[in-house]
C-alpha positions, 0 to 999 in steps of 0.5 A: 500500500503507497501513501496516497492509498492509505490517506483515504482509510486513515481519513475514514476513521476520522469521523469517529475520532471527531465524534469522541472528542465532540461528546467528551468536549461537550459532556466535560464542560458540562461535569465540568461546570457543575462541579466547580459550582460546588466547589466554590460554593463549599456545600458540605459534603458534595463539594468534598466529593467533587474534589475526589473526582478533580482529583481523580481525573487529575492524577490517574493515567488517561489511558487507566481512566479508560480502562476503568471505564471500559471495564467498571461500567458493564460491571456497573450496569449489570450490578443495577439490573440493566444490560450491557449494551456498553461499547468500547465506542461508549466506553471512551466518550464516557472515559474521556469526559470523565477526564476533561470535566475533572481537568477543565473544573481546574481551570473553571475554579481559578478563572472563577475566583481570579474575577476581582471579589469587588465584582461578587460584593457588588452583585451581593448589594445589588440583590442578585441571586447566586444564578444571577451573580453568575450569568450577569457578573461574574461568569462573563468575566471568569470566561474571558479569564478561562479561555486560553486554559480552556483551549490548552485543554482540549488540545491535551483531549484531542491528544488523549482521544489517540489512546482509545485505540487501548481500548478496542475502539476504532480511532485514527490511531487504531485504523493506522496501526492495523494498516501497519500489521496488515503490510508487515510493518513496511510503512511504519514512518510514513503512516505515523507522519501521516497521523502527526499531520492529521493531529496538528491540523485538528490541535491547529483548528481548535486553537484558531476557534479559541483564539478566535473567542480571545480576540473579540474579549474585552479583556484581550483588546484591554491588554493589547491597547498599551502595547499598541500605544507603546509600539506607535511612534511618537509624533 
């Protein structure tokens, strides 16, 4: 098999690499929201438990992760009386936003708590409710302040999706290595330049929409209107 032959399957599981990152991006932020919302807040007990899960999703291997996702949950499953219909497809996407929600609650907490205490003590007077604080005041803030963090995260979760493959799913990495067993081992460079070329241009992708999002904050034309001022020649 040339090169230009092996583009094509290579691309043809693209889809699905794309499909796991989408879930995991989406079903993270969303873990990822709530649970520092009890964090900050301090609720007793949850708050407790939602720093074991940061803690987990911080310290064990992605890679494990997935396997005690792959593994745990059609244990879980049947334990409750259901049926196991988990693939390892499911397995992953579940595993991996267990693991971007926990990483991106640390960047969510300290963007939170970076916004100026000013900002929280003046929603307070005004009566706000802590929803209210939030969608008004101070989230507005905190989001411009979690950008780049935020981008820096999904660039690692796009980088971890390439380990499903560990786990039977049928990933880029995946289809790559079995093109790689199926010739003997004889295109082993070129199928792996391949591969980075792929991985660059989606890591490449995600940090231009991010970026994007910097540009148009209010924050990042603050910072950048002095070095503009300083840059400009003096009349």
């Amino acid at each position: 098999m040339d090169l230009y032959s092996m583009i094509p399957e290579l691309l043809s599981a693209l889809p699905l690499t794309l499909a796991i990152t989408f879930v995991a991006i989406v079903a993270g932020f969303g873990l990822a929201l709530i649970t520092t919302t009890f964090r900050v807040r301090r609720v007793p007990v949850i708050s407790q438990l939602a720093d074991l899960y940061v803690s987990y999703a911080r310290s064990v291997p992605v890679v494990l992760q997935l396997f005690v996702s792959f593994y745990g949950l059609p244990l879980l499953v049947i334990l409750i009386g259901g049926d196991d219909f988990l693939t390892a497809t499911i397995a992953a996407m579940v595993g991996l936003s267990f693991y971007h929600g926990g990483y991106l609650s640390e960047v969510m907490r300290p963007a939170y708590l970076a916004v100026d205490r000013g900002q929280h003590d003046a929603a307070d007077s005004l009566g706000y409710t802590f929803r209210q604080k939030i969608t008004r005041i101070v989230g507005p803030q905190a989001v411009h302040i979690a950008l780049p963090g935020y981008g820096n995260s999904i660039i690692y979760l796009i980088h971890n999706v390439a380990l499903v493959m560990y786990i039977g799913a049928a990933d880029v990495m995946a289809t790559a290595h079995l093109i790689m067993e199926r010739d003997y081992n004889q295109y082993q460079f070129p199928t792996y330049l391949v591969l980075a070329v792929i991985y660059s241009i989606l890591c490449l992708i995600a940090w231009l929409i991010i970026r994007a999002f910097e540009v148009r904050s209010p924050m990042y034309a603050t910072k950048e209107a002095p070095v503009r001022a300083a840059l400009m020649p003096s009349v």
